[in-house]
LOMI-728541 format. One record per residue: residue in three letters; x, y, z of N, C-alpha, C in turn. Coordinates in pm, whole numbers, padded with zeros to 5 digits, always signed. Each point is the difference from the previous one (the first is absolute). Layout:
BEGIN
ALAXYZXYZXYZ ...
END
This chain:
BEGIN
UNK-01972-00117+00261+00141-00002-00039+00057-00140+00019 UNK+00152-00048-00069+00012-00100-00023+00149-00037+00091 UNK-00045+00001+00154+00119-00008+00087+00134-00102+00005 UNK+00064+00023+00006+00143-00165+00008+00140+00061+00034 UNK+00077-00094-00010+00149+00021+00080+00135-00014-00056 UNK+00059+00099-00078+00120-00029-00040+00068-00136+00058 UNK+00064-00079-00029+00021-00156+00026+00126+00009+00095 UNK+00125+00048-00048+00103+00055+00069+00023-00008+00133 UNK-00097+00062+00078+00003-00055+00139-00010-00138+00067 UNK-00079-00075-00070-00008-00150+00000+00081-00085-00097 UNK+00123+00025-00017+00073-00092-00105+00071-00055+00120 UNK-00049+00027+00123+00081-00118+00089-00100-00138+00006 UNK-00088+00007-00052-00094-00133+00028-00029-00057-00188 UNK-00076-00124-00007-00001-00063-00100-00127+00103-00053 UNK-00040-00016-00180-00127+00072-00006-00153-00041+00027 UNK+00004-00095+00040-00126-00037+00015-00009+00070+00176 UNK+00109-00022+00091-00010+00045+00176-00029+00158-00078 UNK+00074+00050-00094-00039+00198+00020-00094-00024-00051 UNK-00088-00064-00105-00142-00015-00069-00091+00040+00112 UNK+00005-00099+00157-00073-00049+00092+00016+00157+00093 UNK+00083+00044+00021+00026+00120+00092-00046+00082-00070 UNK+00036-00006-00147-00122+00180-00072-00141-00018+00051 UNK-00079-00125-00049-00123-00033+00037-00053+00017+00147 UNK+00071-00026+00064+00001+00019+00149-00022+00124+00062 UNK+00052+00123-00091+00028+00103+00025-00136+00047-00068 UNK-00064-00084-00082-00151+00070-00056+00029+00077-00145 UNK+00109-00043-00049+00107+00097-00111-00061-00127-00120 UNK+00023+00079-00132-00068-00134-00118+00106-00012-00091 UNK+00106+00094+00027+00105+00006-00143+00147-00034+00072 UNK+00074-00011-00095+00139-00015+00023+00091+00037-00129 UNK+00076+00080+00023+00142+00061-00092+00088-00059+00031 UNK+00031-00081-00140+00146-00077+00007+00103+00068-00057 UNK+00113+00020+00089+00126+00024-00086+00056-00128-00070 UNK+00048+00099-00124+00044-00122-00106+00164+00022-00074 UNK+00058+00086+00152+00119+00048-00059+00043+00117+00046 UNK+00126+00038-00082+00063+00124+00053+00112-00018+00123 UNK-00079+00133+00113+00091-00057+00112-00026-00114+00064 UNK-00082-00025+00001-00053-00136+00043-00052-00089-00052 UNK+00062-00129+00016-00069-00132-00057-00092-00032-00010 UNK-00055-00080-00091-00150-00059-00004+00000-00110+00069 UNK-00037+00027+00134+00027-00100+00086-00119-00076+00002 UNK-00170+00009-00019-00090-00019-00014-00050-00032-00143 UNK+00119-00037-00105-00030-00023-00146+00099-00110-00046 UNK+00002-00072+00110+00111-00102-00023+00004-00112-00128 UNK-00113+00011-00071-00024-00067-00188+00030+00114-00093 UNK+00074+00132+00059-00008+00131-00121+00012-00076-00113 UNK+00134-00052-00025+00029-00048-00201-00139-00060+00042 UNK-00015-00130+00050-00104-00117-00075-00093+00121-00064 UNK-00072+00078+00104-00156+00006-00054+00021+00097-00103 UNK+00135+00088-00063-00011+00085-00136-00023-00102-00092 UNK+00019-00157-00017+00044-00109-00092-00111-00104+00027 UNK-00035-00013+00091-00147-00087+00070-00073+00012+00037 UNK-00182-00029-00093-00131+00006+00057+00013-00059+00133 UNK+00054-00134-00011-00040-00053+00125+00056+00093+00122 UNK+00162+00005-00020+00066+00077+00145-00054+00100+00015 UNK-00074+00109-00060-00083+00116-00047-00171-00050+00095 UNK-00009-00106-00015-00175-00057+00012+00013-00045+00180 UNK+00178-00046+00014-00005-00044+00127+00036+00107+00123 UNK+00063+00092-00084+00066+00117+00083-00192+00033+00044 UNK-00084+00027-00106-00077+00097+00037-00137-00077+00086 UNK+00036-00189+00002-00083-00008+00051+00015-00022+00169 UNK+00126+00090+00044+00009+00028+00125-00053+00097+00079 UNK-00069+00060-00045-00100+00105+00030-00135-00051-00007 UNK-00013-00079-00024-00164-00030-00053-00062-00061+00166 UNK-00076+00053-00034-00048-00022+00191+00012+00094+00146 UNK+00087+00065-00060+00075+00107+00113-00053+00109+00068 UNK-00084+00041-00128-00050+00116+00010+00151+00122+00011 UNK+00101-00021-00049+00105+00096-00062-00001-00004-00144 UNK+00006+00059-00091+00046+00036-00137+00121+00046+00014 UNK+00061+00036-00162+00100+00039+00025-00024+00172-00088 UNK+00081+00045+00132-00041+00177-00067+00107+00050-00031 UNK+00045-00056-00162+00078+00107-00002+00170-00065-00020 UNK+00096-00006-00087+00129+00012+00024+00119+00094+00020 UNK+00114-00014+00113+00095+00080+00025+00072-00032-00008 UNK+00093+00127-00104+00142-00054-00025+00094+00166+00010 UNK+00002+00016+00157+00063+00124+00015+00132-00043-00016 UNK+00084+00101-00065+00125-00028-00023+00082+00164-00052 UNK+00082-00015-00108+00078+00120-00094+00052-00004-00097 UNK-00092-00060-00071+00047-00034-00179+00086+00125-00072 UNK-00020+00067+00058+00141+00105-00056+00123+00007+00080 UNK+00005-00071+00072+00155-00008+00054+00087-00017-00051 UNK+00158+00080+00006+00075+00035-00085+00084-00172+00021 UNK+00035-00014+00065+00049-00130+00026-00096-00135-00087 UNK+00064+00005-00101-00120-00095-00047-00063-00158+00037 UNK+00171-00055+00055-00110-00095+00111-00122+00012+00134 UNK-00021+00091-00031-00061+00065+00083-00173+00028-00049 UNK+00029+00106-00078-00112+00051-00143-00024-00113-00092 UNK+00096-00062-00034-00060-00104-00116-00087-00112+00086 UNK+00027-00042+00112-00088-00081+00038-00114+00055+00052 UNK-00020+00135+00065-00095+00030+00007-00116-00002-00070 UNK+00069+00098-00122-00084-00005-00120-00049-00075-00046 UNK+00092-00168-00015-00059-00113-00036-00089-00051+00082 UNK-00010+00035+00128-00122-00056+00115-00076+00100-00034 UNK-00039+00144-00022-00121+00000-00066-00110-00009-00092 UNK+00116-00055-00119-00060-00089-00123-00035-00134+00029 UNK+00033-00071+00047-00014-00096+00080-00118-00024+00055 UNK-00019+00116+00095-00121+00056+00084-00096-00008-00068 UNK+00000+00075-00110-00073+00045-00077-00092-00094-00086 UNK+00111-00100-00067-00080-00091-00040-00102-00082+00092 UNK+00093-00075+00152-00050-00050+00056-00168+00031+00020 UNK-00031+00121+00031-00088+00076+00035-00101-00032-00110 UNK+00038-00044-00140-00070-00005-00109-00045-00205+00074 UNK+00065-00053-00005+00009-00122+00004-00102-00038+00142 UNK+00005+00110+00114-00099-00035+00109-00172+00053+00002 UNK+00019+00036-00100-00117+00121-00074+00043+00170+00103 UNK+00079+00035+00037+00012+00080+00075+00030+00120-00078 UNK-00064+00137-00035+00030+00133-00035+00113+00096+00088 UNK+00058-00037+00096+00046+00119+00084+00162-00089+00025 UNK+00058+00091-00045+00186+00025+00037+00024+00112+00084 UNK+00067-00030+00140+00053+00103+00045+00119+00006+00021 UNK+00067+00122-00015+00141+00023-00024+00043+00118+00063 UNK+00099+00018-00044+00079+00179-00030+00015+00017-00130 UNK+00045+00093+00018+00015+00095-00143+00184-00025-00018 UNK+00077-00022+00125+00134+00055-00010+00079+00075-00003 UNK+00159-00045+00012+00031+00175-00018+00178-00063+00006 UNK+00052+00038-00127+00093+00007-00073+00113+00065+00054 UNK+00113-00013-00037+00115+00103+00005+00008+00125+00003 UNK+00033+00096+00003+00072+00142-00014+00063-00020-00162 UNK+00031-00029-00051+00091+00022-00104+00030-00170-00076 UNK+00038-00041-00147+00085-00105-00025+00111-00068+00093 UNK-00029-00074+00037+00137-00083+00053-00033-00029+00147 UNK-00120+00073+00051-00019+00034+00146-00025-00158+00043 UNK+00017-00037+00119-00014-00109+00074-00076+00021+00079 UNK-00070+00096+00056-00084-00003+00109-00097+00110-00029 UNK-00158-00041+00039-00086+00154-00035+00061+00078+00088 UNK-00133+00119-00132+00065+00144+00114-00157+00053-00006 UNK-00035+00017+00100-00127+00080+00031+00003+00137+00001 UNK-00052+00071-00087+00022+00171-00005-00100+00028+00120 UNK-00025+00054+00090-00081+00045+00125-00053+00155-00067 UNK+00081+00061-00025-00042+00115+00007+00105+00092-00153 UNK-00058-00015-00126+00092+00049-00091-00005+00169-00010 UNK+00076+00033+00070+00007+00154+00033+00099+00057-00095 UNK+00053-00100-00029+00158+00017-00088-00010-00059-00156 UNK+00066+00061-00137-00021-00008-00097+00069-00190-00024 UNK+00058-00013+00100+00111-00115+00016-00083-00159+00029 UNK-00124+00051+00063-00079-00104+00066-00125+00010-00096 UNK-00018+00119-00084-00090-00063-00107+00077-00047-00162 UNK+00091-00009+00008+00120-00034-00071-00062-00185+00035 UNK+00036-00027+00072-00018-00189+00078-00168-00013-00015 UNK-00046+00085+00046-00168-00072-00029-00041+00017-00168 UNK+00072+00082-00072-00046-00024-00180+00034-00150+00004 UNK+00155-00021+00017+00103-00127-00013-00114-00115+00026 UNK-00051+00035+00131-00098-00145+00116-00108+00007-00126 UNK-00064+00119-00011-00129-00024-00032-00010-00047-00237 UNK+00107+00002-00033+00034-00020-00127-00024-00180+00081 UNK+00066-00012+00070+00026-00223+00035-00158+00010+00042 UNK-00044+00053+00073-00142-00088+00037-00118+00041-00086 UNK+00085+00099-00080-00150+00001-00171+00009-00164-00026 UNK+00128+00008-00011+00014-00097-00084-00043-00157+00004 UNK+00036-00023+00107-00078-00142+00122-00115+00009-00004 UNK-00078+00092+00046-00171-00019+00052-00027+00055-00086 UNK+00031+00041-00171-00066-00056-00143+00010-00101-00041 UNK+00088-00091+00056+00003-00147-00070-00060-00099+00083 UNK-00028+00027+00173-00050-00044+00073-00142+00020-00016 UNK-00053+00154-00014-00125-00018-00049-00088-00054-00069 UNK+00062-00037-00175+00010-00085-00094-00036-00114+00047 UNK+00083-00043+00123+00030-00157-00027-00159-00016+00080 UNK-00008+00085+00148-00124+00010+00082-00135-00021-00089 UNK+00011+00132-00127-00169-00048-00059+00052-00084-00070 UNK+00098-00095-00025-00046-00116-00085-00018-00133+00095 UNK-00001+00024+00112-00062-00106+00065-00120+00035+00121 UNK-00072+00145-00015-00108+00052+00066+00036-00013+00137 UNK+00100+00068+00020+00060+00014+00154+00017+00167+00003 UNK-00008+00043+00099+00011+00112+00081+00102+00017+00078 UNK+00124+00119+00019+00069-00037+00015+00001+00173+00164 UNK-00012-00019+00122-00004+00092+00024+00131-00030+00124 UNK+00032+00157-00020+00100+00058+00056+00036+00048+00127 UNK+00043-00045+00063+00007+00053+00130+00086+00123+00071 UNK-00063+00131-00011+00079+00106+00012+00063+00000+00136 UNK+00092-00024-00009+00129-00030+00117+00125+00073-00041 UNK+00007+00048+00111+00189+00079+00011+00073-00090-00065 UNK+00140+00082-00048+00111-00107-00069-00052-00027-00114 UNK-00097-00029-00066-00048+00003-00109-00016+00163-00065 UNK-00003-00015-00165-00042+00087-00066-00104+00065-00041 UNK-00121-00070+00032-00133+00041+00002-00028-00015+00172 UNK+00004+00151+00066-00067-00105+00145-00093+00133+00054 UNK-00073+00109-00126-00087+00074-00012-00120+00038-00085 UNK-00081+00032-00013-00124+00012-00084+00077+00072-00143 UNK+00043+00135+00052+00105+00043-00141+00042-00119-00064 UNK+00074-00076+00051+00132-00096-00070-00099-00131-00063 UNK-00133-00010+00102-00057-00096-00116-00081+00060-00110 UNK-00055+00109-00010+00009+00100-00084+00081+00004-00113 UNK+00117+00021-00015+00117+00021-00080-00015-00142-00075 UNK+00007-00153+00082+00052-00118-00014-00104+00006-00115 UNK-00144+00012+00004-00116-00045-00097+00078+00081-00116 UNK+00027+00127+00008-00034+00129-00054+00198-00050-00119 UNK+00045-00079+00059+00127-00042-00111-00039-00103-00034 UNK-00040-00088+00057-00018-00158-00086-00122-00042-00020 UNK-00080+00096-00016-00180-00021-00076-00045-00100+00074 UNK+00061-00061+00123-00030-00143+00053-00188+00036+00044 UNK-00048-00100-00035-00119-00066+00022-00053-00089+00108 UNK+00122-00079+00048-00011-00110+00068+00093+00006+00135 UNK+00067+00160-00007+00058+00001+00157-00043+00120+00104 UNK-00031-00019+00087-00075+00085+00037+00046+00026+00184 UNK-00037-00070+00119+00007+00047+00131-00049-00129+00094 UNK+00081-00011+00089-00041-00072+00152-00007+00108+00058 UNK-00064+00056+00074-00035+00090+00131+00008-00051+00083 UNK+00096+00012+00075+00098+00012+00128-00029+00093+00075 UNK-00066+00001+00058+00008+00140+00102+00121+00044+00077 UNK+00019-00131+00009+00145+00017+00120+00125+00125+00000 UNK+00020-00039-00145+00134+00107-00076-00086+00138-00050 UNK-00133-00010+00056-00043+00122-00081+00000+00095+00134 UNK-00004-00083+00116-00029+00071+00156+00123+00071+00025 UNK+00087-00074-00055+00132+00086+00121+00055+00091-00071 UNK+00001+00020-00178+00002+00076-00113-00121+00149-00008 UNK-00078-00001+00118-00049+00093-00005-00141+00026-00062 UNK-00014-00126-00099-00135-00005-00051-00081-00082+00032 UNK-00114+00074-00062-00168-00038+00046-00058-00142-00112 UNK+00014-00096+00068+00014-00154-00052-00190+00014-00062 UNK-00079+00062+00060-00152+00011-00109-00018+00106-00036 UNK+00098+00126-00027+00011+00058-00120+00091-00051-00113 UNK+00076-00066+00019+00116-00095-00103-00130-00081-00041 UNK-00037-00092+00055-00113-00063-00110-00093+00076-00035 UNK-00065+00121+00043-00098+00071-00155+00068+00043-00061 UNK+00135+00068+00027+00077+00032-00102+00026-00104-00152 UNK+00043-00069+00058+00033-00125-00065-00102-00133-00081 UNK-00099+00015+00096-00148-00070-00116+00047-00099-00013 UNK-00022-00034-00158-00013-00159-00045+00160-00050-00004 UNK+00120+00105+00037+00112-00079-00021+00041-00057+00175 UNK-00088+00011+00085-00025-00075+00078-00020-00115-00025 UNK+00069-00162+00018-00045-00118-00053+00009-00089+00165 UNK+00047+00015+00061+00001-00062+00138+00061+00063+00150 UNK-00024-00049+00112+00033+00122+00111+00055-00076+00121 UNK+00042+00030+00042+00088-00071+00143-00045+00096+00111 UNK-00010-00085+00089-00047+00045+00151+00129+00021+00070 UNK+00041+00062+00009+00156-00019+00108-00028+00177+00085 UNK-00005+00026+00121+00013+00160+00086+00125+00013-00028 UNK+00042+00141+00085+00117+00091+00060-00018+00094+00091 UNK+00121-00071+00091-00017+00122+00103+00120+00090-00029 UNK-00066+00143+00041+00119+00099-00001+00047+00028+00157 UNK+00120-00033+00024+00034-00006+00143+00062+00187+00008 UNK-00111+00067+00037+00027+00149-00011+00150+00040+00089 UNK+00009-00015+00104+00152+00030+00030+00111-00013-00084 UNK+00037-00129-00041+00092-00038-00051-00046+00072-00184 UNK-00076-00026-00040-00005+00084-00157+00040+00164+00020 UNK-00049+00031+00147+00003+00179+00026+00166-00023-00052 UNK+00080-00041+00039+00149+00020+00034+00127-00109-00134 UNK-00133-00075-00079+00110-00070-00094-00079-00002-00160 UNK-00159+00039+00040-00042-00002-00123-00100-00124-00059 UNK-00032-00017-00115-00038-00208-00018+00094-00006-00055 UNK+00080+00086-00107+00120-00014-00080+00131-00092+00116 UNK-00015-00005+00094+00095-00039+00160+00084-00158-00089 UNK+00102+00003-00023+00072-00115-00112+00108-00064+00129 UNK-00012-00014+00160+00055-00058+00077-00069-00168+00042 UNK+00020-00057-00142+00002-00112-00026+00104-00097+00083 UNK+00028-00105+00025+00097-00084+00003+00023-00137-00078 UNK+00101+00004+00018+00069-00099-00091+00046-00149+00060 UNK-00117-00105-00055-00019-00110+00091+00120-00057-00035 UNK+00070-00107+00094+00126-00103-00022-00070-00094-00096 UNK+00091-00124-00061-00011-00091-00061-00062-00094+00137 UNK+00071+00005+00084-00048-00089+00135-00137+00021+00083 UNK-00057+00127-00063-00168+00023+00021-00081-00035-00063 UNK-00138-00031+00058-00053-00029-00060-00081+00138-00122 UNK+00003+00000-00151-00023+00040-00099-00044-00020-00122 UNK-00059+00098-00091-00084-00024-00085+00096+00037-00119 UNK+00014-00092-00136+00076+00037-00069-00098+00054-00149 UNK+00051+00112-00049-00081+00067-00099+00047-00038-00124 UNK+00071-00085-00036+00073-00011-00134+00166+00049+00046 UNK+00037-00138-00078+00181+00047-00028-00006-00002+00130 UNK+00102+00115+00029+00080-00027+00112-00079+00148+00096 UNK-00086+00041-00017-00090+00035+00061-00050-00013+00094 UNK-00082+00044+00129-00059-00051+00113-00092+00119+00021 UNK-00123-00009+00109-00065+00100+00085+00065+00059+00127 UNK-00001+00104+00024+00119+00033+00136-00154+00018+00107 UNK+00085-00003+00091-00081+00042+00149-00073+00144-00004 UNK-00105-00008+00004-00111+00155+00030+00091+00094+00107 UNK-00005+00140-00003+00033+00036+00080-00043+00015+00135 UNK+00056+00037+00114-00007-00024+00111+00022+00115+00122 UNK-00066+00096+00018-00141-00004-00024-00002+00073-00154 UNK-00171-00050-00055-00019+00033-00106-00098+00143-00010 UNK+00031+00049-00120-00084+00120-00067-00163-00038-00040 UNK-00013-00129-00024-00105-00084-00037-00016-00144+00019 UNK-00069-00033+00030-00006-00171+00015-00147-00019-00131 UNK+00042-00157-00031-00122-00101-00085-00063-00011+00126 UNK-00130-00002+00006-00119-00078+00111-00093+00007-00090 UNK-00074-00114+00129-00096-00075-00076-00085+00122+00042 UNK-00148-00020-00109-00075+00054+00006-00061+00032+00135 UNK-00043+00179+00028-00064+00044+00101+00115+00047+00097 UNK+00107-00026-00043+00130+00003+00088+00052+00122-00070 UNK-00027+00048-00094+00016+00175-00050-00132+00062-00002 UNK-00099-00071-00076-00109+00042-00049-00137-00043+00027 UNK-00112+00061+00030-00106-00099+00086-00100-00024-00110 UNK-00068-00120+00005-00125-00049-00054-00029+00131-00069 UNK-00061+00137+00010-00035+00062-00094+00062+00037-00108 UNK+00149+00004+00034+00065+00022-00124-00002-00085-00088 UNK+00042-00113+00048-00006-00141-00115-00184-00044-00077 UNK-00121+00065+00123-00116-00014-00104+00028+00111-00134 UNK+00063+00122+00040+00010+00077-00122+00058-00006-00130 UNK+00121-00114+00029+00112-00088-00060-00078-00040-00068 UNK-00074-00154+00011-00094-00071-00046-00089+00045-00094 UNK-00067+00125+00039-00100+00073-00036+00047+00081-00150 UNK+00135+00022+00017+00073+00040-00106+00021-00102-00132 UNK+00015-00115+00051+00066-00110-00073-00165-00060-00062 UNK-00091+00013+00069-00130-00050-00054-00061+00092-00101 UNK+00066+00101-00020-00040+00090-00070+00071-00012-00188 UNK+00120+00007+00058+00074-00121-00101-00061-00095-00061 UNK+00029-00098+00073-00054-00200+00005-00063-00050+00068 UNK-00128+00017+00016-00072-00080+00145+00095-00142+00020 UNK-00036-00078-00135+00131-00139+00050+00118+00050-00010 UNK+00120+00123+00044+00092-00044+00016+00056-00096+00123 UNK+00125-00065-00017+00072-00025+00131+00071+00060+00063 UNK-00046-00003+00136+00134+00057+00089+00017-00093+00121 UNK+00085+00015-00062+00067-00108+00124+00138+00077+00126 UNK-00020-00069+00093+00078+00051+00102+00159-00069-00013 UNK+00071+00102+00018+00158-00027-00002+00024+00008+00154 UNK+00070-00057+00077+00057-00030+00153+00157+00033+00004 UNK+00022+00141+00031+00165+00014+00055-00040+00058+00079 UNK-00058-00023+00152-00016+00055+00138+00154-00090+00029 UNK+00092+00088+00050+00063-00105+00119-00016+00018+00128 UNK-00088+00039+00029-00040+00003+00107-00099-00082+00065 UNK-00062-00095-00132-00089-00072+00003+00017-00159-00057 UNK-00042-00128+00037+00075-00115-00042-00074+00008-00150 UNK+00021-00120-00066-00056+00011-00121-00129-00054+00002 UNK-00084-00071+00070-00143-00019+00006-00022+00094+00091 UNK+00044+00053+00097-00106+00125+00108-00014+00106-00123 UNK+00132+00038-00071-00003+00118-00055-00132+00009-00085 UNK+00000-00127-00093-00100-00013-00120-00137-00015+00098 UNK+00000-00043+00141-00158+00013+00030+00013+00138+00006 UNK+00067+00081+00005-00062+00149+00089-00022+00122-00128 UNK+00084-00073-00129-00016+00090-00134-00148-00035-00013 UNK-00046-00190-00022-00079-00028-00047-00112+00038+00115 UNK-00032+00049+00071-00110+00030+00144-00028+00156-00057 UNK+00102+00075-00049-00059+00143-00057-00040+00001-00156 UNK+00122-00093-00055-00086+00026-00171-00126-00099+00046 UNK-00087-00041+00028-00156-00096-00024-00057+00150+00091 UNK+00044+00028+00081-00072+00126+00120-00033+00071-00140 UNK+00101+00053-00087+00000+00133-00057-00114-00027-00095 UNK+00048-00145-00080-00099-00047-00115-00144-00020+00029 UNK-00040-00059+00119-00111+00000+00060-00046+00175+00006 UNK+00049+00080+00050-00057+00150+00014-00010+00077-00130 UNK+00068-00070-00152-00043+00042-00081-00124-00071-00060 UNK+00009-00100-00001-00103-00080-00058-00152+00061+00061 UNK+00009+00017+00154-00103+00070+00065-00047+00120-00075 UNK+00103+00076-00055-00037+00111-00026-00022+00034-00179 UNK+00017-00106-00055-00040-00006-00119-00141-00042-00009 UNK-00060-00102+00105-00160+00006-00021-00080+00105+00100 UNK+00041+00078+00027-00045+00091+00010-00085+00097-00046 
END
């Protein structure tokens, strides 16, 4: 398998210092974000190299030697956001993406799917949770009429530059189930959009992250390493649904999502925490993970995503990266078998 590290965690250092720490870690790939909620902080020639062999020839000959590649681009964001400064730039960072990806020889876009208004005029999504009511599938025709419509023209644009465009089924979004990517193929004939496997959002949602990939097969295109713990007390009594978020000051330190947007504070105590690998789930689960995904793509990538806060940002990534090589090593064992 083809191990590496969502970049994100290291956009506090230059790219050649995170180049040196993936390698370090025994990891061969790296996922750059190229947008969305977050900057391309690690793509600091974006225009040059869509417009220049050379800025294109120099970007890529920063890797050469490293023993890192690059696995993969991310551009999580919400191109259907009703607020269109919001959605329009998104959207435009994954065309963007998209090309780029053509321009680094790179096949893989990762994203969301999004998730739109409630109705015309709306300013803010609305996530249907549970459409029990004729009222809430009233808003998902509305949602799902806007994201035919996007990820058919996004698809389009994907096979005309042999990029792959996979999805990351995450809450708040409109696709963040096997059904819903189901449906997504099943309206816009798309060819070219398909799945990041996340386990993470699949753990605390109740599902089985290597039955989602046989389910799912070839629209599997790339996979993220990220655990979850379920903190059983606190879910007994609030649920994962538990929405006792907080609401950071301007005078804190915060992450801004677009517009006038931000990330609020996890709750406290939580229904679930992000940890790093082995910190929900042990080495056998993640060889089965693997084992799933090789079944798929022997070369796909997966790379590890880091939101432990419980963990700094290099301890965290040694202790993901110490179980995914454990896990990959115990499959590899067991394939020559």
């Amino acid at each position: 398998m083809r191990l590496g590290l969502y970049n994100a965690i290291l956009h506090d250092r230059s790219l050649p210092e995170a180049l040196k720490v993936i390698a370090d870690l025994g990891l061969t790939g790296i996922e750059i974000n190229t947008g969305g909620f977050l900057p391309a902080v690690h793509v600091p020639t974006f225009d040059d190299i869509l417009e220049s062999d050379a800025a294109r020839d120099d970007y890529l000959g920063i890797f050469e030697g490293t023993g890192v590649s690059i696995a993969g681009l991310n551009c999580n964001g919400n191109p259907l956001h009703p607020n269109r400064a919001i959605g329009d730039k998104h959207a435009e960072d994954i065309r963007r993406a998209i090309r780029l990806a053509e321009r680094l020889g790179q096949h893989r876009v990762v994203t969301m799917s999004g998730l739109p208004g409630g109705e015309p005029g709306s300013v803010r999504p609305n996530w249907i949770v549970n459409a029990w009511n004729s009222a809430a599938l009233d808003v998902l025709d509305y949602q799902w009429d806007l994201a035919a419509d996007f990820w058919r023209e996004t698809d389009r644009l994907a096979g005309d530059h042999d990029v792959k465009v996979a999805l990351e089924l995450h809450p708040q979004n409109l696709v963040f189930n096997s059904a819903d990517v189901h449906k997504l193929v099943e309206l816009t004939g798309a060819t070219n959009v398909g799945v990041e496997l996340d386990a993470s959002h699949l753990f605390w949602q109740q599902m089985d992250p290597v039955a989602v990939v046989r389910h799912l097969g070839g629209l599997v295109y790339q996979a993220a390493a990220k655990d979850v713990r379920v903190n059983p007390e606190t879910a007994a009594l609030y649920g994962v649904l538990d929405n006792s978020f907080r609401r950071l000051s301007p005078d804190e330190p915060r992450t801004n999502l677009g517009g006038d947007e931000w990330a609020n504070e996890w709750p406290k105590p939580a229904a679930w925490d992000f940890v790093a690998l082995g910190k929900g789930h042990d080495v056998g689960f993640w060889t089965e993970f693997l084992r799933a995904l090789h079944e798929v793509d022997p070369d796909i990538y997966v790379n590890i995503e880091h939101e432990d806060v419980e963990l700094g940002r290099i301890e965290g990534i040694e202790v993901a990266a110490a179980v995914l090589k454990e896990a990959d090593a115990a499959l590899q064992e067991s394939l020559v078998r």
